[in-house]
N, C-alpha and C positions, 0 to 999 in steps of 0.2 A: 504494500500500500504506500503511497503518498504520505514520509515519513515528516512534510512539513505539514500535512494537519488543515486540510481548508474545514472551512465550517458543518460541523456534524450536529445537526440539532438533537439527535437527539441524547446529550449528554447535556444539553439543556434542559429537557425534561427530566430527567435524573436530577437534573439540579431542583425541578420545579417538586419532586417527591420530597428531596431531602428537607428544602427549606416548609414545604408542608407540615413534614411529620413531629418538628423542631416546634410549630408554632402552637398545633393542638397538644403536644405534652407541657409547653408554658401556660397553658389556658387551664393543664390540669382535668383536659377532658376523660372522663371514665372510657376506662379500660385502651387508653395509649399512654400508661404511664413511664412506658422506652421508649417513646417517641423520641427520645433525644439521641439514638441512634442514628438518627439523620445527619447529624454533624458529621459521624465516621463517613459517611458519603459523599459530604462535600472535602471532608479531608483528604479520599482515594484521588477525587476527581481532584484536589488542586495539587496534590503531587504529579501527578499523570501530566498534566497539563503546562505546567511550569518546567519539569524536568525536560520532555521532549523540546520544548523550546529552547532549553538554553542547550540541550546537547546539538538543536538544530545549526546553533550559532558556533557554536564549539568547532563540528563539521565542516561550515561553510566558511568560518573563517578564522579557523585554527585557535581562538583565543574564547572567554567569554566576557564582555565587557561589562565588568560588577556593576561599575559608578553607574553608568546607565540604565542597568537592571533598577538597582536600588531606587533611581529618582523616578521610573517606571512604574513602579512599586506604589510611592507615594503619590503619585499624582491620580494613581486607579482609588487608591482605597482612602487615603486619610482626607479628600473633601468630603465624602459623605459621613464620614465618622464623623469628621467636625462640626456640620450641620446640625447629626443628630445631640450631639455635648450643647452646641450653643441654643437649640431648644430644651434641653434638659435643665443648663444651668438658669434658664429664664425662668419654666414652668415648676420645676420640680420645687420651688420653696413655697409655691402659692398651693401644690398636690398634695406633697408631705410638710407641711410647714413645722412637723416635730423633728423634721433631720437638720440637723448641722454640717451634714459634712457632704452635702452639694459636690463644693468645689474641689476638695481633699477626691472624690468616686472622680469625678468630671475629670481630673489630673491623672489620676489613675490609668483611665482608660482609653487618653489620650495618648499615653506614652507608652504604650502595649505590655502594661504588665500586670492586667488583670490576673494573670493564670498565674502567679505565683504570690501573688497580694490574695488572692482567694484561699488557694491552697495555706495557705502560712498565717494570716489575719482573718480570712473569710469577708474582704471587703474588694470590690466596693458592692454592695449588696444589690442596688435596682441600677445596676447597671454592668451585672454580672455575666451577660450575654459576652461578654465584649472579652471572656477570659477566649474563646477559641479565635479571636484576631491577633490576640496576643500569640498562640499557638504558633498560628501561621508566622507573623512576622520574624517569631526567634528562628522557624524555617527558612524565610526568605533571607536572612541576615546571612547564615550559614552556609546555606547548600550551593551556590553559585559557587564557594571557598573551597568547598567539598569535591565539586565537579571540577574545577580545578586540578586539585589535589590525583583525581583517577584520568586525567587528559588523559596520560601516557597507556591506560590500558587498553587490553583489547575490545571488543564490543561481550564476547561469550567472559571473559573474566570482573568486567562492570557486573553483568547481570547476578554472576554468584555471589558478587560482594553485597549487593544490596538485598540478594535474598538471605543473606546473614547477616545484613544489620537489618530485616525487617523481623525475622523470628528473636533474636537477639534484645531487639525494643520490644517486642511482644513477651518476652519471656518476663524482662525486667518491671513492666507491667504487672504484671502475674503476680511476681516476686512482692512488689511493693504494696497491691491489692491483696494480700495474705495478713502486712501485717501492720500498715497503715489504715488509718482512717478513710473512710468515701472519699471526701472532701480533700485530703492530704491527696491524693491520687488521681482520681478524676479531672483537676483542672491544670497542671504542669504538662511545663514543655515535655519534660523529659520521660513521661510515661503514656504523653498522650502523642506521640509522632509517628506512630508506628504506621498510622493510616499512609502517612504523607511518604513514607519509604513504601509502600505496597505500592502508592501510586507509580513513584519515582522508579520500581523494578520493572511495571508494566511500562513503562518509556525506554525503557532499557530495552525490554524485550523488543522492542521494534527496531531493532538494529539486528536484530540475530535471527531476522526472517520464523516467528514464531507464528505463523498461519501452518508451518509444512506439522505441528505438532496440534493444530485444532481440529476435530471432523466438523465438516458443517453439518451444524443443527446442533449439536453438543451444547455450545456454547449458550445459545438462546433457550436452551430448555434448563439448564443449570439456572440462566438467570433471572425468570421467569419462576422456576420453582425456589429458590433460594429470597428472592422478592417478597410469592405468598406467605413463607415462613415467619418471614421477618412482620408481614404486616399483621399474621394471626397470631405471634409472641410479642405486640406491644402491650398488653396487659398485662399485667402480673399480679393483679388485687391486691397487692400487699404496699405501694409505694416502689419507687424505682431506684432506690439507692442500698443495693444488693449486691454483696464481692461479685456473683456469678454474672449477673448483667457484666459488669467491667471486664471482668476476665474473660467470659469466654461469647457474650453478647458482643462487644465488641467486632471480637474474631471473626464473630459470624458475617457481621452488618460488610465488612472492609470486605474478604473474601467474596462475598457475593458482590457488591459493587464493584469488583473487580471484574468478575466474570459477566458480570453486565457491559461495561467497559468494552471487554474484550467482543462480547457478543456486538457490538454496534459496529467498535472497528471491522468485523469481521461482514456482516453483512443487517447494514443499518437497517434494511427491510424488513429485517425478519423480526425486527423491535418495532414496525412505524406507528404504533402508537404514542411512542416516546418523543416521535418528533409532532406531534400533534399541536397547529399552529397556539393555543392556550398556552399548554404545557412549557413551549418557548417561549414564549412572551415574558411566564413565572419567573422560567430560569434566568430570561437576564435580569428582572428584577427582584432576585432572589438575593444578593447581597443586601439593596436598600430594604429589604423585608424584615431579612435576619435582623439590621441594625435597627429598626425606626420600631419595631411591632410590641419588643419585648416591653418601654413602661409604661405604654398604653394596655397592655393585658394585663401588666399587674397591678395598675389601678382598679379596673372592675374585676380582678379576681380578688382583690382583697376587699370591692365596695358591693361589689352583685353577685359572683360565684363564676363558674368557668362557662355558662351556657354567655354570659353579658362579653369575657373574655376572651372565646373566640371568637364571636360575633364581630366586637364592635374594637376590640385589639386588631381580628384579622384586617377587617376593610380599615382600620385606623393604617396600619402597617403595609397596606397593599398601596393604598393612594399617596401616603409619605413618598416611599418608595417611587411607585410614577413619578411624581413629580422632581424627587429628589434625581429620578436618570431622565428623565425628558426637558429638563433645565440646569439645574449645575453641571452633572454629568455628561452633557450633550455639549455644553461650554467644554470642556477639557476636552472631549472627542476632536471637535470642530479643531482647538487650539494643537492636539497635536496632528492632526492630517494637515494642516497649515506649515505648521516646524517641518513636515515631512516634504510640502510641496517647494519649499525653501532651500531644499536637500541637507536639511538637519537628521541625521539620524536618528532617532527614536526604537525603542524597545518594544515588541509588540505586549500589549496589552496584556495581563495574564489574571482576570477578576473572571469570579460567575456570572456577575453581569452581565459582563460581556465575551465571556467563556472561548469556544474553543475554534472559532474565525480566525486565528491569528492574531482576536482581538484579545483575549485573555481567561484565566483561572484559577478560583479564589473564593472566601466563604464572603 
């Protein structure tokens, strides 16, 4: 296949499941209390996504240009985060007027280190969503350093190494979910990245011609059955903060979006529901979903109950979102195809938003 990646919608609507299933376990809707497994799916997908790209750049011109990356990076993801802070720091003292510490969460999660301020403090509290951007960034900080680091290999000895640092994170995971706390575990970098190495093998693997080891049909029936499982084990009656969820729920969620992944690249038809023009539309607005939705539901899940907070969280968080990519967002579009018509070089894009056109990928 076309190892630069033109636009596959339907790894948009993968996107549009994930940020779904994320939204109705924030609302607390009965019996999706793993909904939050949806995260491990935008984390396969933004490894995949990201990795192939820079190893595209690596290829075609022998180097990967970090600085670039990096200011790429920011231009996709920290205007919308900012928007949603500089509406949170406005409304959030007139919502909650018993918290104090607004601006202390607002700083927090500005500076991507919700995921280890969570895990260590358990703060910033309503604006806790923001701990899996943290996630990503300590990835995007790193792994360009990393790819680096393997230039020299061959394409069959990358793919080993990363399928030993993706069981390796996953083990370590394991290990720390035995004998840590939820909380201690569930929201750091370093037990929660394993997703974002699964993705990053699967981009590997597309250099080592891995169709000649698929059968067709295989793929799509794993993913398609691995899917229903996942969507008839989001209950658990009990609450969702359970070693086994972590440990071995997890496993499950990455795995299968893996082999979904694969089933699309392989033959996108045989998923087309996933590219179903709704379902796209989600996935690029599934970043501004993820960020804008979460303290809109937890005010009427703490003032009406979760039937008021998926309701009026969802469409709060749906139309933020619009708005936040069909006007800021479209401002930075415009400005960089401009930089680009200038023959300024630019980074291609790597957000959910705007996912896997060359435009980008990302929670």
């Amino acid at each position: 296949m076309n190892k630069s990646l033109g636009y596959i919608a339907g790894l948009d609507g993968l996107r549009a499941i994930a940020v779904s299933l994320v939204m109705v376990s924030h609302a607390h809707t009965p019996f999706f209390d793993n909904g939050m497994l949806g995260v491990d799916i935008f984390f396969v997908l933004s490894g995949f996504l990201i990795t192939r790209i820079l190893l595209n750049e690596q290829i075609e011109t022998g180097r990967i240009d970090t600085l670039r990356f990096y200011v790429n990076r920011f231009m996709r993801l920290t205007p919308p985060l900012l928007l949603l802070l500089l509406l949170y720091v406005m409304l959030a003292p007139l919502t909650w007027p018993q918290d104090t510490h607004t601006l202390r969460d607002a700083g927090i999660a500005g500076l991507y280190l919700s995921d280890y301020a969570l895990a260590l403090e358990g703060i910033p509290g309503r604006l806790r969503h923001t701990w899996s951007l943290a996630v990503e960034e300590h990835f995007y900080l790193l792994w360009p350093l990393a790819l680096l680091v393997m230039r020299s290999c061959r394409p069959a000895t990358r793919v080993l190494i990363l399928a030993a640092v993706y069981v390796l994170a996953t083990l370590w995971r394991i290990e720390c979910a035995s004998v840590q706390s939820w909380d201690a575990v569930y929201y750091r970098f370093d037990t929660r990245f394993s997703g974002l190495m699964l993705g990053a093998l699967l981009a590997a693997m597309m250099d080592v011609d891995w169709r000649r080891y698929a059968k067709p049909g295989v793929m799509p029936l794993v993913a398609l059955s691995g899917l229903l499982v996942i969507l008839l084990g989001l209950g658990d009656g009990g609450g969702w903060k359970h070693t086994p969820v972590l440990q071995y729920g997890v496993i499950g969620t990455e795995l299968v979006t893996a082999a979904t992944i694969l089933a699309i690249l392989q033959s996108e038809s045989q998923i087309k529901w996933l590219a179903h023009p709704l379902l796209t539309y989600i996935g690029r607005l599934s970043y501004g979903m993820y960020l804008f939705h979460y303290p809109v539901m937890l005010y009427f899940r703490e003032t009406s109950g979760w039937a008021d907070a998926l309701l009026y969280g969802g469409i709060g968080g749906t139309l933020l979102a619009a708005l936040s990519y069909h006007t800021l967002e479209a401002r930075v579009r415009r400005w960089r195809k401009t930089r680009q018509a200038e023959h300024v070089p630019l980074p291609v894009a790597l957000s959910p938003a705007e996912a896997t056109a060359g435009r980008s990928g990302s929670l």
